[in-house]
N, C-alpha and C positions, 0 to 999 in steps of 0.2 A: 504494500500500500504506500500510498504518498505519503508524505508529512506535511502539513503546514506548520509554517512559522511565526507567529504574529511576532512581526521587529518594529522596533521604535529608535527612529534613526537619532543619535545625540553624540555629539563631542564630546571630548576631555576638555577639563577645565581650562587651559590655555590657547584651544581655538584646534588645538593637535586633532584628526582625528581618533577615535578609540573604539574598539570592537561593537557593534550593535546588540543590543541588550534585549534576551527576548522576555517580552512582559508580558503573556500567557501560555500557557501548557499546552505541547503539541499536541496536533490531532488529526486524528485518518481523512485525507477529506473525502473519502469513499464513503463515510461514513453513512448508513441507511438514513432517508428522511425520515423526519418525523412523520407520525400516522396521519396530521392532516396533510402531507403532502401528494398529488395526485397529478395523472398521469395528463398533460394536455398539449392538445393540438397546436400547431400553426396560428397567429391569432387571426381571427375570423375573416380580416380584413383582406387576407393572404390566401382564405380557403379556395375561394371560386378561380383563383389564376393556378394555382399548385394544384389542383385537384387536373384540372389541364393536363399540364408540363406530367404528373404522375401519369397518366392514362398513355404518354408517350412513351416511358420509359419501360417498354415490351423487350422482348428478349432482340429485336432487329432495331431497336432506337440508338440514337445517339447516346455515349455516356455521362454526357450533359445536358442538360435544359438550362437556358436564360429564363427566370421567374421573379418579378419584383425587386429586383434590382439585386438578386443574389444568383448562385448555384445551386441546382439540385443534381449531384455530381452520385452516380453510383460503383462502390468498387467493388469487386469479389476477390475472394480469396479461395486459394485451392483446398483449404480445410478448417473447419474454427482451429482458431486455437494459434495459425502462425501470423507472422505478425502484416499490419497494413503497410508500415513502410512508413507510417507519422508517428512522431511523440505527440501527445492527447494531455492537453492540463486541464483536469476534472476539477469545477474550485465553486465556492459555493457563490462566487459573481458571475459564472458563465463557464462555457466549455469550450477550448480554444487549439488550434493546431502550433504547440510547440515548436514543429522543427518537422521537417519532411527528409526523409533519408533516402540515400542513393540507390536503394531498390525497395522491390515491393508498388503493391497495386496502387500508391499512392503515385508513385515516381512514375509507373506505367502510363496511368493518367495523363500527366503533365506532359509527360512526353508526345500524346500525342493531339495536345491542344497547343492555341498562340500561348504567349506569356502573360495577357492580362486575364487569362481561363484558368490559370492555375491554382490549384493546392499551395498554400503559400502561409509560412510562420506569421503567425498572428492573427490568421482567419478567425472567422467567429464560427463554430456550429450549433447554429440554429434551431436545428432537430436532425434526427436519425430515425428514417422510417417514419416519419411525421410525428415521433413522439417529442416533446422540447422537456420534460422533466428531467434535470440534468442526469440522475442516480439512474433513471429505467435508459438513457440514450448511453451511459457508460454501459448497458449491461449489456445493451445490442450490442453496442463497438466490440464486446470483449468476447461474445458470444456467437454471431450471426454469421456466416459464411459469406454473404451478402447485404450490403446496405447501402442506401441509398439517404445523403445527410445534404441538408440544406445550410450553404457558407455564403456569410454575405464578409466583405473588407471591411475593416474598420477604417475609424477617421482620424488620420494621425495627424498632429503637431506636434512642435517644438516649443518650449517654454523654460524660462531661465530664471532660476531661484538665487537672488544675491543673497548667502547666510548672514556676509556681515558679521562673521563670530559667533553669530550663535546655532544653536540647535537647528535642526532643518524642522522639528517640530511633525514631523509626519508618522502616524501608526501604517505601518505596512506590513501585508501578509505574502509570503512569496511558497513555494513548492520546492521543496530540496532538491527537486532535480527539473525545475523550471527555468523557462528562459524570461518571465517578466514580475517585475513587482505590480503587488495590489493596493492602490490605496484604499486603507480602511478610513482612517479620519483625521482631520487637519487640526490641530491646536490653534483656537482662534491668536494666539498670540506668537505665532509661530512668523518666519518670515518669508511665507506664500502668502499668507492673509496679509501683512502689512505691508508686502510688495505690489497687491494687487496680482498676484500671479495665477493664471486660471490653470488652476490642476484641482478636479472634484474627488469625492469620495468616489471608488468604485473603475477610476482611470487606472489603466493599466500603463506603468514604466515598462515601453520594450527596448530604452534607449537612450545609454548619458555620455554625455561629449559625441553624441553620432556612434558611439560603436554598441552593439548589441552582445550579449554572451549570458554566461548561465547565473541565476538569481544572485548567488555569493558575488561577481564578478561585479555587477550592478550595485550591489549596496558598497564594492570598495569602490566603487569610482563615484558615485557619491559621496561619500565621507572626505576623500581626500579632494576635491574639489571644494574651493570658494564659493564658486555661484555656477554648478550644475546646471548643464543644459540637457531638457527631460526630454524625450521621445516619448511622445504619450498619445495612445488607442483607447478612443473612444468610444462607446456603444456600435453596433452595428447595421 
């Protein structure tokens, strides 16, 4: 299983960076939903064009549909159980394509579409199988020999936190073997808020000083930067 991390980024007393301090108890983020949680569709607004785009995706269809401004992208594999060919960050903001790897039916895909059709790190998955409840769309992914998941792009910018010596003031959750931090929430007195800097709760860091790499990676190059410049994905 995964780990989450919940970090609370903070310096050492003289402006030094110092290791990030974790201020809650790890936890599986596979972890089953709660009992009200339940299984749901596509939102409504998406049914009547998706329901389309699916009725195409017959065994002689393309392995893509254009639908509402996303992918309905289907991959198979030769048997459950080996792998898609993408790292999958399961997280209780959304469920996201980590990292696409040099083989496998993820890589077969891309291969043979252009490059703005691709599987691509930092996708959003939307649903699998038109189910969107994050825990039942991991169970497909882990499970189904075939599935068919709806990826829309996220909205990236850049944005530039001057610390100024202090604290970055950010609670962030990240995946121990993920590629982007989560923000959980901003210290009103922190200096995004008193910069003006637009990073919300729930913004995904896939990217500081422009280079991207794995969660640890991210929080050091945060800390030892003055004033951080964020690569931040937005809803999808």
């Amino acid at each position: 299983s995964r780990l989450e991390h919940p970090v609370f980024l903070r310096d050492g007393p003289r402006g030094g960076p110092r290791a990030a301090e974790i201020v809650a108890a790890m936890f599986c983020c596979c972890a089953a939903e709660s009992p009200s949680a339940q299984s749901v569709e596509v939102p409504s607004a998406t049914d009547e064009a998706q329901s389309g785009a699916w009725a195409e995706q017959g065994a002689s269809a393309p392995a893509h549909v254009e639908v509402d401004g996303g992918l309905l992208v289907t991959l198979t594999r030769n048997s459950p159980g080996l792998p898609w060919g993408m790292v999958i960050d399961t997280h209780p903001a959304g469920t996201y394509i980590a990292a696409v790897k040099e083989f496998g039916p993820a890589q077969t895909f891309n291969s043979s579409v252009p490059a703005n059709k691709r599987l691509c790190t930092n996708d959003t998955i939307v649903s699998v199988n038109r189910v969107s409840n994050p825990a039942e769309m991991r169970t497909l992914i882990d499970e189904e020999r075939t599935i068919t998941i709806f990826v829309k792009k996220p909205v990236t910018q850049d944005v530039t936190v001057p610390k100024q010596g202090k604290p970055l003031g950010v609670s962030i959750n990240h995946l121990s073997d993920g590629s982007a931090l989560f923000v959980k929430s901003i210290a009103e007195d922190s200096p995004v808020k008193s910069a003006g800097v637009d990073l919300r709760t729930g913004d995904r860091i896939v990217r500081v000083n422009g280079r991207g790499g794995k969660a640890a990676e991210l929080l050091a190059a945060i800390k030892d930067s003055d004033a951080p410049v964020l690569t931040v994905a937005r809803g999808a």
